[in-house]
N, C-alpha and C positions, 0 to 999 in steps of 0.2 A: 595434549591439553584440550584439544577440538573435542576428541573421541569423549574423555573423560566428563566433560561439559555437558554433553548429548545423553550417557549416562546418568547424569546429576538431574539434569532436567526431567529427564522420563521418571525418575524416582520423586521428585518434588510434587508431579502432577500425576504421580500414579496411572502413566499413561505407556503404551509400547516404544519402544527407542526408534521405531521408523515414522512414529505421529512428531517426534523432535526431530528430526535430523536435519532442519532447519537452525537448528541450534550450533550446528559443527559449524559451516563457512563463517556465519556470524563472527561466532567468539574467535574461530581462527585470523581473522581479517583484525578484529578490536586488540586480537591480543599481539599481532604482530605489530601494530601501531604504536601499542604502548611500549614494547620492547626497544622498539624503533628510536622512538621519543627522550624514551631513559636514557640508553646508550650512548645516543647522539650526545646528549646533554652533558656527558662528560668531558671537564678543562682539565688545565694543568692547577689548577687548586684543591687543597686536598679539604679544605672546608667544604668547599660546595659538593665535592664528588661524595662528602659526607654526610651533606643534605639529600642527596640524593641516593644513597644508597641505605639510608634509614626507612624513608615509605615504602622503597622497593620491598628490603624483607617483610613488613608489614602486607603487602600486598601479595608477597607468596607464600603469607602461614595465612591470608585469608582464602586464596585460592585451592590450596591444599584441603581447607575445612570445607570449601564447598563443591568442592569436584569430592575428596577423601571420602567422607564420611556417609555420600551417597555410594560410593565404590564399594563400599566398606558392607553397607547393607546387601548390596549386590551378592559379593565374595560368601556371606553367611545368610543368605536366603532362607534356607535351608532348616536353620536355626530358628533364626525370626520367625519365621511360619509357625513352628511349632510352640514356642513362646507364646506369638501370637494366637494359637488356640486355643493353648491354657490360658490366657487372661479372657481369651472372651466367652470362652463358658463359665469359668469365675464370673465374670461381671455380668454374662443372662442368669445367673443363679444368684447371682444377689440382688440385679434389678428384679425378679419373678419373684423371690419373696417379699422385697421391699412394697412391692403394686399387690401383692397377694394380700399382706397384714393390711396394708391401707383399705382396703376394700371389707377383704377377711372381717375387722371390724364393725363396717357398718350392715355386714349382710347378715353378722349373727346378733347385731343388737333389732336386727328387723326379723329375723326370725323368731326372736324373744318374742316379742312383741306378737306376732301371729298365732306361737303357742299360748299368749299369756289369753288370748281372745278366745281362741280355742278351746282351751281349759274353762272357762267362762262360760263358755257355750256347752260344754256339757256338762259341767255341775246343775246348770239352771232345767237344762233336758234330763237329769239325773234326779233331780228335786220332783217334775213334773212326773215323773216314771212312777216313782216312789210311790208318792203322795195317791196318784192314782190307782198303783195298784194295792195300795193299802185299805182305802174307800172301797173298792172291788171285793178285798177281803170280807169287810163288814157287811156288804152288800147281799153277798152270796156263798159267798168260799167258806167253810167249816174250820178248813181244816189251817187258815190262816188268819186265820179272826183272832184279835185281843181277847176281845171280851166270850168268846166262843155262841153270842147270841145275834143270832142272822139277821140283819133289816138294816135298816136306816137309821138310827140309833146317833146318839151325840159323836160315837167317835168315825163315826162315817162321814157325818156333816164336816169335822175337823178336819179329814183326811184331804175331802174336796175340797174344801177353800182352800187349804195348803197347796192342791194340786192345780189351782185355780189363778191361785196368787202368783206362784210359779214361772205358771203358762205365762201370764198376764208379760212378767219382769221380761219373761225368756221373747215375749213378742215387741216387749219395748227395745231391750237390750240388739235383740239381733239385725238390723239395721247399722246399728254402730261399728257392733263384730266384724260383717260382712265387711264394710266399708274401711273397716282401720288392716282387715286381712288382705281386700285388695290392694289398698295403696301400700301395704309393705312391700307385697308381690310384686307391683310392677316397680317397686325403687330396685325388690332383688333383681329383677332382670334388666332394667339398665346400668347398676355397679356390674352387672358378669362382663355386661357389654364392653363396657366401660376398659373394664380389667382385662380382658381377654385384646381389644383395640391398642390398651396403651402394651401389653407384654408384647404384642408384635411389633406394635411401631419402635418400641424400645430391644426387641431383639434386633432389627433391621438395621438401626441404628449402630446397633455396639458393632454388628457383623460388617456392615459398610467402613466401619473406623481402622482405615490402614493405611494410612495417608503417612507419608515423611517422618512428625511428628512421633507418630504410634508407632512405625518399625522404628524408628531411633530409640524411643526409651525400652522397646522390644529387646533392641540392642545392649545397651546400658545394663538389663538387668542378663543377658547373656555373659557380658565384660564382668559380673558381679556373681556369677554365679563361676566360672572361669577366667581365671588371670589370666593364662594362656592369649586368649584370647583379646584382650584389651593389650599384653604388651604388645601382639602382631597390630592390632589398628592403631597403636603409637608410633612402629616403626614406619607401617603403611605412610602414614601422614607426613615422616619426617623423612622417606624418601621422594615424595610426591616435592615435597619444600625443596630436597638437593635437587632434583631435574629442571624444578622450573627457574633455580637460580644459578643452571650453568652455565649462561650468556653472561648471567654479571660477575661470575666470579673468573671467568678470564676475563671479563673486560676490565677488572682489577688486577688480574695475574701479570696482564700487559703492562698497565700501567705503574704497577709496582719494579719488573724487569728492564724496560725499557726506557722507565723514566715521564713517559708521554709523549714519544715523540712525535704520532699522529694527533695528537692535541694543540703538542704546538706549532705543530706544522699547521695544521686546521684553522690555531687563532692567529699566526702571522698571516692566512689566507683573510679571514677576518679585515685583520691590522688593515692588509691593503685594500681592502675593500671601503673601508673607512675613508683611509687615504682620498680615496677618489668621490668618497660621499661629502667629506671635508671640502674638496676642492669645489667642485659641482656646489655646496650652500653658498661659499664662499664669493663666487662667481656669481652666482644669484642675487648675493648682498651687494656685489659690487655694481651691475645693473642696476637692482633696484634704487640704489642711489645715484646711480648717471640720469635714470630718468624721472627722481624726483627734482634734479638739480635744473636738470633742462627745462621741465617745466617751470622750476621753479622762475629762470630767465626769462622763460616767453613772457608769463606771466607779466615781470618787471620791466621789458618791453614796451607788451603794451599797452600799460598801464603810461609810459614816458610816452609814450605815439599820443597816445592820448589825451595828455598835457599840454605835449607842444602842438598838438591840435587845436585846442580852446585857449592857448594864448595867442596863435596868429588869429584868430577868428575877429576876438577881445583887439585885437593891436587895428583890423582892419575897418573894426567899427569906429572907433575914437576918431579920426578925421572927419568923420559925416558928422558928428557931435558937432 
């Protein structure tokens, strides 16, 4: 039960079983005490020996559960483990997409946004192109002229003020651009941060979770995945129950065979024990009222002394009168 306990513990605290082995004298010391106590505690009544042997099995199918079923993890290690690494790449793959779409979102609604500026910014430098080398045409170039007659002429004038106007938007405009393109930038590169900080803290997280807890239901879905295996951790458990209850069940076999006869022997030891406690109060009443009586006399004494005190006093005076 010690061993068992030391066991249980190091699996609880997910710690090596020589960091517990403070845990073995302990419980071995507590658990002889209560055995001790139980035992003891049985008369020759079969109600009480009924009361008392009801929390007992109570307290050996709780003891079973928590020695057992760290034992139990022990025994399928093995198992566990590998259970254990299929759920926790399961769950870094589904927290990694979960933080990936969370972000995902807001870095391609910012990237929208840089292209939408972008786009902007060259239509208006595409306007100015244009426009300019169209006035250039009419300027000088032959061989790209509208009107194919060379100078400065009205559709050159139009070309320039187009390419002018242009300029003008694309010089108001680009301030905006620039500025709405960096602050996207720098929100994408704090969501990466962001996202790249919480996938690690959250892988560290999942990878750290093997605590008691986690290999039990590790186990659970071992038992569910194999019956085999769940009927062995049932027997486990319910020979773990017959071991620890084989003080009480001769302490019953006795008393069933023999009737109780070290019971009754026990409580005529009692009886006279009593006896003598009877006598001894007894003895004590009987004093206590000798010496209230005695005082009670002194008392009434001299209380009389001192009556007939003050009447010869009274008697001595009256002749002088």
């Amino acid at each position: 039960s010690g061993f068992g306990m030391t066991v249980a513990a190091s699996q609880w605290w997910s710690t090596s079983i020589t960091s517990v082995l403070w845990v073995l004298p302990l419980w071995a010391v507590l658990y002889c005490l209560i055995e001790r106590l139980v035992l003891k505690s049985f008369s020759t009544s079969w109600r009480w020996n009924l009361v008392l042997t009801v929390p007992r099995l109570v307290l050996s199918l709780a003891i079973a559960l928590v020695i057992g079923l760290p034992m139990a993890q022990v025994i399928y290690s093995g198992s566990i483990n590998d259970e254990l690494s299929k759920t926790t790449t399961a769950r870094i793959h589904e927290a990694t997409n979960q933080i990936t779409r969370t972000y995902g979102g807001k870095i391609a609604a910012a990237q929208k946004e840089i292209a939408a500026a972008q786009a902007t910014e060259t239509r208006l430098q595409e306007q100015v192109t244009n426009s300019r080398f169209l006035a250039d045409c009419e300027a000088g170039l032959q061989s790209c002229s509208q009107t194919h007659k060379l100078g400065r002429g009205p559709y050159f004038r139009r070309d320039a003020r187009r390419a002018a106007a242009a300029a003008a938007e694309l010089k108001r405009a680009r301030p905006q651009i620039e500025a709405t393109i960096a602050a996207n930038r720098r929100k994408i590169e704090v969501w990466r941060a962001a996202e790249s900080s919480q996938i690690a803290n959250r892988i560290a997280t999942i990878k750290a979770d093997r605590d008691f807890l986690a290999r039990q239901a590790a186990l659970e879905r071992v038992e569910k995945a194999s019956p085999a295996v769940r009927k062995y951790v049932e027997f486990f458990l319910a020979f773990l129950i017959a071991i620890d209850l084989v003080a009480l069940m001769l302490k019953l076999t006795h008393l069933f065979s023999t009737g109780g006869a070290y019971e009754r022997s026990a409580a005529a030891l009692r009886a006279n024990d009593l006896v003598e406690v009877h006598r001894l109060q007894e003895r004590a009443n009987v004093l206590t009222r000798r010496i209230t009586l005695e005082s009670q006399a002194l008392q009434d004494a001299d209380e009389l002394r001192i009556r007939g005190e003050l009447a010869r006093g009274l008697e001595s005076d009256e002749p002088g009168l």
